[in-house]
N, C-alpha and C positions, 0 to 999 in steps of 0.2 A: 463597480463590479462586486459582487457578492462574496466570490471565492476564488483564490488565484492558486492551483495546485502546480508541485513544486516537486519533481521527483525522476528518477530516472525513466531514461524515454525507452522504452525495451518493448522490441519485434516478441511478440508469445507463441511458443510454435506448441500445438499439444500433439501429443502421441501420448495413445493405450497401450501400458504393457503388464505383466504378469510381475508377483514377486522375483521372482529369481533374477529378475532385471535387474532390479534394485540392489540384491546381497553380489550379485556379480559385478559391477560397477562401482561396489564398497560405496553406497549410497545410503543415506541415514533418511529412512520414510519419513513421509511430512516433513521434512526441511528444505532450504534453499543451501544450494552448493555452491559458492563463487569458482569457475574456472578461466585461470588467466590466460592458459595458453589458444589461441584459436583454433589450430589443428588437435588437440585433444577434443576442444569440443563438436569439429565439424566428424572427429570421429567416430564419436557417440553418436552425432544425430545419424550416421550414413547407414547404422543396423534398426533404424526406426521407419515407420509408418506413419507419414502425416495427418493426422485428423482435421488439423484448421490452424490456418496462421491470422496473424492479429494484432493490430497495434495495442501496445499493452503496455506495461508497469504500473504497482501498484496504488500511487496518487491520481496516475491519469482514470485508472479506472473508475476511480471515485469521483472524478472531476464530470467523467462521461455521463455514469450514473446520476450527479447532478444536475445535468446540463437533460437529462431524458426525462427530470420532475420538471423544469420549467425553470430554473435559474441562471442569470445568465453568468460565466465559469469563465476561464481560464488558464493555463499552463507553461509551464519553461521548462523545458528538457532537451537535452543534446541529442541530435544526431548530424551523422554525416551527409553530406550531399549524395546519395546513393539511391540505387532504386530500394531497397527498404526505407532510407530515410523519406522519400517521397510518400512511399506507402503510410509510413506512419503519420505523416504531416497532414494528407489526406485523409485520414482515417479521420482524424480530431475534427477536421472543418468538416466531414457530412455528419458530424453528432454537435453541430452547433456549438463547439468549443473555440474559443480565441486563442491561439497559438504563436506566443509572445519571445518568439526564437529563430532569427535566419539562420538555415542552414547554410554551411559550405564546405570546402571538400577540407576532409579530417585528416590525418594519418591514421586513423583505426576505423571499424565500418560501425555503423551502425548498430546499436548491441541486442544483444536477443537472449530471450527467457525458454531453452528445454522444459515445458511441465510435462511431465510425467504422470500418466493416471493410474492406479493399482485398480483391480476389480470392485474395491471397497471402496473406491471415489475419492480416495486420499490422492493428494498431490504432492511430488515431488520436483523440485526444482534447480534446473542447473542454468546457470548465468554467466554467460558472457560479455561482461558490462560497456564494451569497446570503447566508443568514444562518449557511450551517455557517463561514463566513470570521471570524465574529464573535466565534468559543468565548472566554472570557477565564477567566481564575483562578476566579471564584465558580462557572464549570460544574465544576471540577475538585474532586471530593470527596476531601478528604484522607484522612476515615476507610476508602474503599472503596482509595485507592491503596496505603496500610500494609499492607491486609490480604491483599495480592498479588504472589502470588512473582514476576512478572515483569511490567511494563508495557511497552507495543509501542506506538510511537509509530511516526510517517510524518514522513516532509520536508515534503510537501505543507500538512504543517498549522503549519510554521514559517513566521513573516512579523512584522515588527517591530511592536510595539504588545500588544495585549491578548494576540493568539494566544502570541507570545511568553512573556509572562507564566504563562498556563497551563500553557505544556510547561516551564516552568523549575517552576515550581510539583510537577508532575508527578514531574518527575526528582529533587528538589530530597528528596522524601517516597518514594520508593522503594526498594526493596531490590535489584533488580535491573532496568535497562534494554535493550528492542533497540530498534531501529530502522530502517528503511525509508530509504534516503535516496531514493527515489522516482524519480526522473526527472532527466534534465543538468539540463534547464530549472532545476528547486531548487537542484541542486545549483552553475550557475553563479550562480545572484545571489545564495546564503549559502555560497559557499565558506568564507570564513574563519569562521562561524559555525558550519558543521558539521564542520571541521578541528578545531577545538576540542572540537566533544561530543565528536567520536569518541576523539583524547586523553585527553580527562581525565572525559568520563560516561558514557559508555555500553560494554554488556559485550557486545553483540551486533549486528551492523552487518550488511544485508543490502544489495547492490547486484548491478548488471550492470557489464558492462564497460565502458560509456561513462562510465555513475557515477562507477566507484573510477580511472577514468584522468583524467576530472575535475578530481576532491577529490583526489589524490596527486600531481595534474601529471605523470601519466609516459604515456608509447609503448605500454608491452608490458605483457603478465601478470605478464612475469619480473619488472618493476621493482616492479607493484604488490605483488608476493606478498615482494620485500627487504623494502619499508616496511613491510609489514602484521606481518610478523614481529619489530619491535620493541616491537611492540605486548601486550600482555599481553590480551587479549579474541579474540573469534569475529568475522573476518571471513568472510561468508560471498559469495562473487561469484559468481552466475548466466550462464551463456555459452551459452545458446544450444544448437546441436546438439552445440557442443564441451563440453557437460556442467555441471555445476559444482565448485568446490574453497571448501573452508575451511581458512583460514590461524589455527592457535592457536598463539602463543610460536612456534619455530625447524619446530613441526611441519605441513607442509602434505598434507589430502585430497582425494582426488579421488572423483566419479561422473561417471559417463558419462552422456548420453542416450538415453532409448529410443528405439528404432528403429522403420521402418516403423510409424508412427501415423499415424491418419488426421483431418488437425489443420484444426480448420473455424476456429480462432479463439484468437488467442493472450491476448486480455484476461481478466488474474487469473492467467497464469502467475506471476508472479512474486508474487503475495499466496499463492497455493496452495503453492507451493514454499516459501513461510515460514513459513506454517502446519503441515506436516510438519515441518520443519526445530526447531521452536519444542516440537513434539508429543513429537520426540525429545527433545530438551533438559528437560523437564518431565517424563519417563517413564523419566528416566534412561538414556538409548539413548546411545550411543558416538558422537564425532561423525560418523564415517561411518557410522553408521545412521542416524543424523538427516538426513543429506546424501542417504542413500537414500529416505529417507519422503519427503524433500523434493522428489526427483526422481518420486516414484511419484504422486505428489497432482497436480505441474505435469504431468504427460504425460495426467493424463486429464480437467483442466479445457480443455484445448488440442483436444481432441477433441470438446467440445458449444458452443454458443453461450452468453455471459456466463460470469459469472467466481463460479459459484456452483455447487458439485457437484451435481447432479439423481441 
């Protein structure tokens, strides 16, 4: 197998709403929100309007995306035996994904992803993690992770205890790593956790700019692109309309972003961009080709609603 993605398994439910959504719900735009309680969050959805529901979280998305170039892919994520969980199970096998996890009945349902779209196409995210929060070592098949030239892990799916265990398990049995560091939110309450992988385990690092200024404590690109260069692996940092660059050893690339797009929705730019990015990388593409596929995939997820290529 090509690539075995590794991440929590979350129902994406989108609703459009206006700011005052956002400051009324003391919601911080463009972030992900963990909510533990169920009924807080079945409370929220029940003043909302559904746009489109969707097997989602943000590895698979990547893994789907891969699987839509012609690779053949894979995934492990929780869910429960419920009719979401079927849905979502479903969802992976008609996009030609191998889906390397039997369901059965949980004590929690199924978890699902509130995105929240603002007028300006930003997303906001509130999570329900249910039972995909629960993955531990025994979902992680050792014999499926050997047999994979690259596993793609998320931040999102680090949190101390079992999940824990599994992505160490994960890394621990692979040949080669990337990873997602997902969002500040992750990346402020496991700093010194993902300081660490990114040292000493992983060969492939994807973030944005609030990310890697984060996780390296600096200001500017410039500071981040010094550190990253001591580094012997692929950082790869997404910026928005200023493009993105990948920093390997002493050498750094760049791509631009495409212009004049007509962008209804930025949820999944960043899983679609790594998904390219990963396509090259596994087809042998140069890393400024992979930097371009990566840029060509995010520009045209950014153009339809949810975070799944139609």
């Amino acid at each position: 197998m090509k690539i075995l993605g590794i991440g929590n398994a979350i129902v994406d439910v989108i609703c459009k709403v206006n700011e005052d959504f956002i400051v009324q719900n003391k919601l911080t735009k463009g972030t992900m929100k963990l909510i533990f309680d169920e009924k807080e969050f079945k409370s929220l959805l029940s003043n909302l309007e559904i746009e489109k529901t969707i097997s989602g979280g943000s590895v698979a998305n990547s893994i789907v995306g891969l699987s839509q170039l012609g690779n053949e892919v894979g995934f492990i994520g929780k869910v429960n035996d419920d009719d979401l969980g079927k849905k979502y199970e479903d969802g992976l096998k008609s996009e030609k994904v191998s889906y390397f996890y039997s369901k059965k009945k949980e004590e929690l349902p199924t978890g699902t992803c509130l995105i929240l779209v603002t007028p300006d196409s930003e997303r906001t995210m509130c999570t329900f993690l249910g039972t995909a929060g629960k993955i531990n070592a025994d979902d992680i098949s050792t014999d499926v992770v050997k047999k994979s030239e690259i596993i793609f892990l998320e931040g999102y799916l680090w949190d101390e205890g079992e999940p824990k265990k599994a992505f160490d398990k994960a890394i621990n049995n692979s040949k080669k790593v990337a990873m997602s560091l997902s969002d500040k939110f992750c990346v402020d309450r496991h700093k010194d956790s993902f300081l660490n992988l990114l040292k000493n385990k992983l060969d492939i690092v994807f973030a944005n700019e609030q990310e890697i200024f984060s996780l390296l404590n600096v200001r500017s690109i410039e500071e981040a692109i010094i550190f990253s260069k001591e580094l012997n692996k692929d950082i790869v940092i997404t910026r928005g309309e200023k493009g993105a660059i990948a920093i390997n050893r002493n050498k750094v690339f760049k791509c631009n972003s495409e212009k004049n797009l007509n962008i209804l929705d930025l949820t999944g730019a960043g899983d679609l961009f790594a998904a390219g990015y990963l396509h090259g990388k596994i087809n042998n593409f140069s890393i400024q080709e992979s930097l371009e596929k990566g840029t060509e995939l995010s520009s045209k997820i950014i153009q339809q609603i949810g975070a799944r290529l139609t």
